[in-house]
FIFIZA-927857 format. One record per residue (C-alpha): residue number from 1; residue in one letter; chain; x negated, y, z. Coordinates in nm, 4 decimals, always signed. Layout:
% FIFIZA-927857
> NUM,a,A,X,Y,Z .
...
This chain:
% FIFIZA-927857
> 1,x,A,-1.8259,+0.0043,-0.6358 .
> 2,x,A,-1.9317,+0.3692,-0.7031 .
> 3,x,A,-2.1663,+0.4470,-0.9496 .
> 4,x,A,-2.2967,+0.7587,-0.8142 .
> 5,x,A,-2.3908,+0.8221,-0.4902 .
> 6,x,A,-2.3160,+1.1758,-0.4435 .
> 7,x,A,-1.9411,+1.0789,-0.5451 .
> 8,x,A,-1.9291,+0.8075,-0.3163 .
> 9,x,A,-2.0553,+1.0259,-0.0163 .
> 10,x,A,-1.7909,+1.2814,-0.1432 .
> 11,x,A,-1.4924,+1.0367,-0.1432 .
> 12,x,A,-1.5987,+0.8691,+0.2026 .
> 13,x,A,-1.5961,+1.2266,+0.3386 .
> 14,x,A,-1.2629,+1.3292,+0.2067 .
> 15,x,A,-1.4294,+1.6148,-0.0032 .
> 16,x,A,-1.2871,+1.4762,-0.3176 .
> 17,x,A,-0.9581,+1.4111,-0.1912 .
> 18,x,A,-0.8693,+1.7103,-0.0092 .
> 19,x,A,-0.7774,+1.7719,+0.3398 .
> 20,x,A,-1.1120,+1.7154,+0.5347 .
> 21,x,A,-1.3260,+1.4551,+0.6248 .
> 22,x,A,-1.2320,+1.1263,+0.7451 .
> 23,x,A,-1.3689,+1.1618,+1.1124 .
> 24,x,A,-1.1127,+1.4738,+1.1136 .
> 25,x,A,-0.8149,+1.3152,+0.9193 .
> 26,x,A,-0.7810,+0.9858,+1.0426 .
> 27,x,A,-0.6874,+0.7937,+1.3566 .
> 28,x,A,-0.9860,+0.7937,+1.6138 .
> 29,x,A,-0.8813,+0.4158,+1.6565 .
> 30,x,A,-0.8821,+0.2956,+1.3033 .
> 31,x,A,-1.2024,+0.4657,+1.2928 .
> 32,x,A,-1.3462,+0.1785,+1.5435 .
> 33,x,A,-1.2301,-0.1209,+1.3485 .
> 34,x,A,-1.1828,-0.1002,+1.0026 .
> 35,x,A,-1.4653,+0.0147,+0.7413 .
> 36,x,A,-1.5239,+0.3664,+0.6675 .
> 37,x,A,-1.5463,+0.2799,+0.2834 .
> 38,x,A,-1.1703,+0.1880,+0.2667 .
> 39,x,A,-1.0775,+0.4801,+0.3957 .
> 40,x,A,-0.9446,+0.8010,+0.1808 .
> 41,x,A,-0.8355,+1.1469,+0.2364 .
> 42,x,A,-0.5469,+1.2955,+0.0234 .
> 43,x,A,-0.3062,+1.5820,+0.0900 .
> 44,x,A,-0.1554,+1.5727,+0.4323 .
> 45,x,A,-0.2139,+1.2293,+0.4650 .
> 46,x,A,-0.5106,+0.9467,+0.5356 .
> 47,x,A,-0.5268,+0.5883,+0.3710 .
> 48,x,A,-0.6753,+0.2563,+0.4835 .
> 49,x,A,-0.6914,+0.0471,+0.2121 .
> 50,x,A,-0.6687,-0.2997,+0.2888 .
> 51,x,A,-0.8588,-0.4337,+0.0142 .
> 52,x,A,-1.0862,-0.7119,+0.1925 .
> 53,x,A,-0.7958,-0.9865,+0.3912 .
> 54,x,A,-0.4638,-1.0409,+0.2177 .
> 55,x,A,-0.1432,-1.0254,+0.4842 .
> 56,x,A,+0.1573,-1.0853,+0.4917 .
> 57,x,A,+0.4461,-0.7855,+0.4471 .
> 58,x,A,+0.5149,-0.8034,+0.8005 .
> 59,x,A,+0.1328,-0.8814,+0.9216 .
> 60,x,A,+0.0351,-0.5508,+0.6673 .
> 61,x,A,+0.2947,-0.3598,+0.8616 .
> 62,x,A,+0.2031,-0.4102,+1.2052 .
> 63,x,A,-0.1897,-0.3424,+1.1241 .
> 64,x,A,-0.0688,+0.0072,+0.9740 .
> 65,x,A,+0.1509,+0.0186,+1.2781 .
> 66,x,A,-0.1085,-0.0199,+1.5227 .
> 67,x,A,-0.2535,+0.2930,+1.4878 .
> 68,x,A,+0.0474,+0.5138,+1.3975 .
> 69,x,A,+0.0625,+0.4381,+1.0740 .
> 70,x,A,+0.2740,+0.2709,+0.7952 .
> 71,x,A,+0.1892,+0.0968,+0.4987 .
> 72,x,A,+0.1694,+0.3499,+0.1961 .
> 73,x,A,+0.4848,+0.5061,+0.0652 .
> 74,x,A,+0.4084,+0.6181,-0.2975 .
> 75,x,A,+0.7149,+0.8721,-0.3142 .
> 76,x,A,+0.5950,+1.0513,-0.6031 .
> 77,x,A,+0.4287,+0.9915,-0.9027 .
> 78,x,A,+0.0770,+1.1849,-0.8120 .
> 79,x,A,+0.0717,+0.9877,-0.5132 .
> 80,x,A,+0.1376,+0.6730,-0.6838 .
> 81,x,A,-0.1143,+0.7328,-0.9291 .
> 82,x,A,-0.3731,+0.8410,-0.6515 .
> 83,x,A,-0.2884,+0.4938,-0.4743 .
> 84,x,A,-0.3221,+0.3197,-0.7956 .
> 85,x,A,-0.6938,+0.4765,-0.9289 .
> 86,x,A,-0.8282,+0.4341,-0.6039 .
> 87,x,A,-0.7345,+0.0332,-0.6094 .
> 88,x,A,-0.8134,-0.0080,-0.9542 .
> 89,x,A,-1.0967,+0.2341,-1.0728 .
> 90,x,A,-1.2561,+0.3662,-0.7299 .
> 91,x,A,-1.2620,-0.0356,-0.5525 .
> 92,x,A,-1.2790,-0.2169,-0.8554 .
> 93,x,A,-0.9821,-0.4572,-0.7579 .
> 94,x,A,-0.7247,-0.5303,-1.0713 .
> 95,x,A,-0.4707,-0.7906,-1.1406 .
> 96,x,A,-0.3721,-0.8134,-0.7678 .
> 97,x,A,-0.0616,-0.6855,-0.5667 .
> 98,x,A,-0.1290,-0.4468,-0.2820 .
> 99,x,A,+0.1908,-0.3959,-0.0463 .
> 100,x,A,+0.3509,-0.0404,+0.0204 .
> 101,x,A,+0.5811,+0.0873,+0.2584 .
> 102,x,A,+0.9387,+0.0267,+0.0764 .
> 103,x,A,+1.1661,-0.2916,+0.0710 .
> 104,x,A,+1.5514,-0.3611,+0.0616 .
> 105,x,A,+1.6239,-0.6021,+0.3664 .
> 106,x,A,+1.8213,-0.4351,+0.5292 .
> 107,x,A,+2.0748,-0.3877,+0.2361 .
> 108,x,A,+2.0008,-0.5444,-0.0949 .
> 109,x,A,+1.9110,-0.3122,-0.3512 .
> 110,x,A,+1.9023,-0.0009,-0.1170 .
> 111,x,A,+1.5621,+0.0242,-0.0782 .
> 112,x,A,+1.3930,+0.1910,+0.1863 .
> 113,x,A,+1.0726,+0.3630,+0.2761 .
> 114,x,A,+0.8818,+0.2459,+0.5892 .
> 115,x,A,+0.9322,+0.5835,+0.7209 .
> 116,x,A,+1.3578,+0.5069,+0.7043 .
> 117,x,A,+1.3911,+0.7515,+0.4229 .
> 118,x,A,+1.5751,+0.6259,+0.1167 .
> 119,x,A,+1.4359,+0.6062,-0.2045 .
> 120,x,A,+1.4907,+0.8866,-0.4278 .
> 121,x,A,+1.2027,+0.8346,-0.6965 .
> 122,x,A,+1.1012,+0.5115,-0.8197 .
> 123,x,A,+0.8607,+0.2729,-1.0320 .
> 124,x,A,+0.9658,-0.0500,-1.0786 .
> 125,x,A,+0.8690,-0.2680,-1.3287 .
> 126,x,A,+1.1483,-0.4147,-1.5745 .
> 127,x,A,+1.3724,-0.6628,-1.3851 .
> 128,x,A,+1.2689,-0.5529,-1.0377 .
> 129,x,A,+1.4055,-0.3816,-0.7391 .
> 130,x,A,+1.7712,-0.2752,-0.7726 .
> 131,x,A,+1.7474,-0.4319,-1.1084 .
> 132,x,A,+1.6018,-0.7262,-1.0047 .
> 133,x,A,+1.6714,-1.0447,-1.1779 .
> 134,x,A,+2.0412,-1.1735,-1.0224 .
> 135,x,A,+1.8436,-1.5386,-0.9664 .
> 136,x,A,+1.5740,-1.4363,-0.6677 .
> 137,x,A,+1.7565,-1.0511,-0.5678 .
> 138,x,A,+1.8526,-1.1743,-0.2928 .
> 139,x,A,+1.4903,-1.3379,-0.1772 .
> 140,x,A,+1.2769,-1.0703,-0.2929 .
> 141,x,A,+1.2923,-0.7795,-0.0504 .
> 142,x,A,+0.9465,-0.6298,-0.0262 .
> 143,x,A,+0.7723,-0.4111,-0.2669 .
> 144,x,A,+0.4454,-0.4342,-0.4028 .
> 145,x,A,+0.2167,-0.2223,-0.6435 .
> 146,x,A,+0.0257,-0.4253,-0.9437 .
> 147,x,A,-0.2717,-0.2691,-1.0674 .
> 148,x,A,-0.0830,-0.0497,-1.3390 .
> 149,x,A,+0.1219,+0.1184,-1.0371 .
> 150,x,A,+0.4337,-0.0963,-1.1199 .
> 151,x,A,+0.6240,-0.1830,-0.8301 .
> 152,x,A,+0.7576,-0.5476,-0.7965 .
> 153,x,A,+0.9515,-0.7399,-0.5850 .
> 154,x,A,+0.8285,-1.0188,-0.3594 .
> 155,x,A,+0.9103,-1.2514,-0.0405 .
> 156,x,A,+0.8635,-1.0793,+0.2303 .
> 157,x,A,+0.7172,-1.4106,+0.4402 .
> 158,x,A,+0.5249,-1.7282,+0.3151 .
> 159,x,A,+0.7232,-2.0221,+0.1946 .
> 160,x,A,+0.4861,-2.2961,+0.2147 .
> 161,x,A,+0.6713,-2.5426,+0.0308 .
> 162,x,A,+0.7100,-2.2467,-0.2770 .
> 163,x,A,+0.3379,-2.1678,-0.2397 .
> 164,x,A,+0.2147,-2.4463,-0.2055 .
> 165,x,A,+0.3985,-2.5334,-0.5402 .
> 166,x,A,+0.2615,-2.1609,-0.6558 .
> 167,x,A,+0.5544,-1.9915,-0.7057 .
> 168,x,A,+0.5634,-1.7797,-0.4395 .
> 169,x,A,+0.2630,-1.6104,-0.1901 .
> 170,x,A,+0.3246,-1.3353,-0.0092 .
> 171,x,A,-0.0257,-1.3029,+0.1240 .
> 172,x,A,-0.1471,-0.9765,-0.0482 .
> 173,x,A,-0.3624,-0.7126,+0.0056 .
> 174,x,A,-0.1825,-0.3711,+0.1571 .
> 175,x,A,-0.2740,+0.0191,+0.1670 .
> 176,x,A,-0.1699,+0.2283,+0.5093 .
> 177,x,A,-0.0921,+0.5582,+0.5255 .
> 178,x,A,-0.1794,+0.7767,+0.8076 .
> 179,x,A,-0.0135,+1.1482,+0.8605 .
> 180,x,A,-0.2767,+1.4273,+0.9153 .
> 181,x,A,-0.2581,+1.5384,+1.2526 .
> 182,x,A,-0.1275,+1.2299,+1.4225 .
> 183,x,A,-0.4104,+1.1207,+1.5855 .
């Protein structure tokens, strides 16, 4: 968790991140129901991260969507590597998969942000996304962030004969992104 209180009252507040305080930044709703710790402030934009119950890609979605938001489209690298510290160094959670805003379903191998932007800088791991192995391309829509800020590609729903078999569990934890001002 945080190791110094003053930073942890900092980051809660947005003063580390940037633009304001979390009251001001983020949706009044989300405010009510999720936990004020998993919340951050960075540029123009506020973040739930989902960190405490896994969902599915689509389940992720429509919690981000509920209060105006989608789930986090790291479209640079600062971003990404914001998104990725915070996970990893800030929360404390490695070798899992969080889910962000960006998958190919639409039309394999043109991935697309949640936003319906394409994708113009990327950070796939080898063998992923539009170089994903020929075997599972066409299964594998949905991208997720490991805890390196590699970006892999996984089923978008639960198969329960392939997870119960553990190959395949698209439960995961997710990050939302919320634009400034769209309260």
């Amino acid at each position: 968790m945080c190791a110094v209180a003053l930073l942890c009252l900092l980051a809660i507040t947005g003063a580390v991140s940037g633009s304001g305080t979390i009251e001001d930044s983020c949706p009044a709703a989300l405010l009510g129901r999720v936990d004020i710790y998993y919340l951050q402030v960075w540029e123009s934009s506020c973040f739930y991260f989902g960190l405490s119950d896994k969902k599915s890609y689509s389940a992720a979605s429509a919690f981000c969507k509920e209060d105006g938001g989608t789930l986090a489209m790291p479209k640079s690298k600062s971003l990404n590597d914001f998104l990725t510290n915070q996970v990893v160094s800030y929360y404390g959670v490695g070798g899992e998969f969080v889910w962000i805003g960006l998958d190919d379903k639409k039309n394999e191998s043109a991935f697309i942000w949640a936003d319906d932007t394409k994708m113009t800088w990327d950070n796939f791991a080898p063998q992923n996304g539009p170089s994903n192995i020929w075997i599972v391309r066409d299964t594998e829509d949905c991208a997720a962030m490991d805890d390196q800020g590699l970006w892999h590609d996984h089923r978008c729903v639960d198969n329960q004969v392939l997870s119960w078999a553990g190959w395949a569990n698209s439960a995961m934890f997710f990050i939302c992104q919320y634009t400034i001002g769209n309260r």
